[in-house]
Structure formats: structure tokens, C-alpha cells
C-alpha positions in Angstrom: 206.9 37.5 94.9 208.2 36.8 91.7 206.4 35.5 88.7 207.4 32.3 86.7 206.4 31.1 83.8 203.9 32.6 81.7 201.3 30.0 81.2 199.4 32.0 78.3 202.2 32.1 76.1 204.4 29.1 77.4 201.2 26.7 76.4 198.6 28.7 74.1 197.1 25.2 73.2 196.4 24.9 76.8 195.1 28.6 77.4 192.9 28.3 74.0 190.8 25.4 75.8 191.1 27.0 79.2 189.7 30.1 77.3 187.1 28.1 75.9 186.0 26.7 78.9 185.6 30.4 80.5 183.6 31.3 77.1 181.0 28.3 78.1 180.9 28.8 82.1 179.8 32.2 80.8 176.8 31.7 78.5 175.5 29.2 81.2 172.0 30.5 82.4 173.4 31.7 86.0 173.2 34.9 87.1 176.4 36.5 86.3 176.4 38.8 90.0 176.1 34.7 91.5 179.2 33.4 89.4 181.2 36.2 90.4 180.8 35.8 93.9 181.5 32.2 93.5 185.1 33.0 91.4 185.9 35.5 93.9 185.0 32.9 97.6 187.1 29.8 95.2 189.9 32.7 94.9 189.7 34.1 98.1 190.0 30.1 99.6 193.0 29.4 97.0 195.0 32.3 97.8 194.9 34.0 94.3 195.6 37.1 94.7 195.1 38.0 90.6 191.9 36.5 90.6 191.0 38.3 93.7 191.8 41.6 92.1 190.0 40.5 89.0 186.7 39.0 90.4 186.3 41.6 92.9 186.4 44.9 90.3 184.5 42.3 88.3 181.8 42.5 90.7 181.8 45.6 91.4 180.7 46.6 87.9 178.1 44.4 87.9 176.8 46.4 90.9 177.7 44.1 93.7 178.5 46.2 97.1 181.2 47.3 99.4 179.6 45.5 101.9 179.0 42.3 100.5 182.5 41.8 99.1 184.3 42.9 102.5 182.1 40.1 104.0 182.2 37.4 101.7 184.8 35.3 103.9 182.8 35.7 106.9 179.4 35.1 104.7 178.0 32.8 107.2 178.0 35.4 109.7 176.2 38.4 107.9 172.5 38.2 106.9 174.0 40.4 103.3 173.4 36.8 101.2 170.2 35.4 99.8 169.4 31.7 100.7 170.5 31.1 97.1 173.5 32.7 97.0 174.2 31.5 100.9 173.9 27.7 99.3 176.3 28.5 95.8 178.7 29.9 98.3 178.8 26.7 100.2 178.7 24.9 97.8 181.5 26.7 96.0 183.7 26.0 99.5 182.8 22.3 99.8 184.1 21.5 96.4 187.4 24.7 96.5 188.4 22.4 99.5 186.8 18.9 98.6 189.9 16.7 99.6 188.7 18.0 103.4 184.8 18.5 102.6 184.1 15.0 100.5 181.4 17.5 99.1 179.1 16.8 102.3 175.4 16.2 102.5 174.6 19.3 103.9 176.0 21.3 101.2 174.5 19.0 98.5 171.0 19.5 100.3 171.4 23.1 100.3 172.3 23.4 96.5 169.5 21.3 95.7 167.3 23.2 97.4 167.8 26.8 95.5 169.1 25.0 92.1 167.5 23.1 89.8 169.8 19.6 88.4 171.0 21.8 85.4 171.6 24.6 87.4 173.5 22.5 89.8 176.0 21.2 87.6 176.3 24.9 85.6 177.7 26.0 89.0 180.1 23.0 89.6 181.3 23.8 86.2 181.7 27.3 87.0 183.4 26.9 90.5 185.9 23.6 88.7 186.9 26.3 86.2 187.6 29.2 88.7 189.8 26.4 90.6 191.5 25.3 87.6 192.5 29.3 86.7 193.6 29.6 90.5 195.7 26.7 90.1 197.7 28.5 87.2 197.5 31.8 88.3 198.8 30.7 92.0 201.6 28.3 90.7 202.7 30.4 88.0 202.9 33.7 90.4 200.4 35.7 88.2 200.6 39.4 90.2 197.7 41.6 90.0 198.2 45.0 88.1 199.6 47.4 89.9 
């Protein structure tokens, strides 16, 4: 695979807000071990193979295990995820895929359940700005370090 255009330099206007955006998601009261997880299922859904790479050593420094991070595409499987976590994650694949989930009740129940209103839109900002990087990184061919 090849990479195309480099979107940092190709529209630093673009990047600067993008930038800005990531700067807010990050000061939002979450729990930054949560956010990871959810930048990392979005990425792992999109097929971003740099964000992967990013939001997996990401969460890995901020202690996150081995275990969990093998198993956090078969999360509904394992019993590694807290009921919180378990609803973000859901969450984070109803709205990664919403042209096929419509965002359903289920999820929304589940969110509401562990998250407060505030918190609840904190994380759909956090999971709409993960997309929106896996949209660049994946259509501009952005290749993980080697």
C-alpha cells in the first residue's frame, strides 16, 4: 500500500481544527483508559491500520492489558470489560457503523445506563472525532511506523 496525499501538510487549516478538536475530546472528564479503548474498537471497525498502531501502544502506556486489547473485537464474548466500558464499546460500534445500526435503542439504553447526559455526549464526541481521523488516515493511506 501506498500513501497519498499528506493531509497534514496538504491542508494545515484543516489539521489545525482537526487538532483542535483532539485537544477538546481530550480534557473532557472521561477516563482516558475508556477513550482509548473507544479510538482503538472505531479503528479496529474502520480498518485504520495507523490508528490501530497508535491507540493500541497508546493504551498500553496507560496500563491497559495484553489481554484486553487481543480481545477487544470479540469484547462481547470475554467477561475482561466492565459494564461501563461493555456499554462505551457499544456504543462506540453503533455510531462507527450507524448507516447499518440507526444508533439502536439497545445501545442508547445501555449508555444511559453507565453515563450521565454530559458524559454521554463527551463520548459521542470522542468516538465522531476518532471516525473523522480514520476517515483521513484510511483514504489518505497513512502507514504505521515501521
Amino acid at each position: 500500500m501506498q500513501p497519498r496525499v499528506d493531509f497534514y501538510s496538504a491542508s494545515p487549516d484543516a489539521i489545525k481544527a482537526m487538532l483542535a478538536l483532539e485537544s477538546a475530546v481530550s480534557k473532557l472528564p472521561l477516563e482516558p483508559s475508556l477513550v482509548e479503548l473507544v479510538k482503538l474498537r472505531s479503528s479496529q471497525i474502520n480498518g485504520c491500520a495507523f490508528c490501530v498502531d497508535m491507540h493500541t501502544t497508546d493504551a498500553r502506556k496507560l496500563g491497559e492489558t495484553e489481554r484486553r486489547l487481543h480481545c477487544l473485537s470479540v469484547w462481547r464474548e470475554t467477561p475482561f470489560f466492565t459494564a461501563r466500558e461493555r456499554a462505551a464499546i457499544a456504543w462506540t460500534e453503533a455510531l462507527t457503523q450507524i448507516s447499518q445500526t440507526h444508533a439502536p435503542d439497545e445501545d442508547y439504553a445501555l449508555l444511559s445506563a453507565e453515563f450521565s447526559p454530559k458524559e454521554m455526549v463527551d463520548l459521542t464526541l470522542a468516538i465522531n472525532t476518532i471516525n473523522s481521523w480514520n476517515r483521513l488516515a484510511v483514504g489518505f493511506r497513512k502507514l504505521p511506523a515501521e
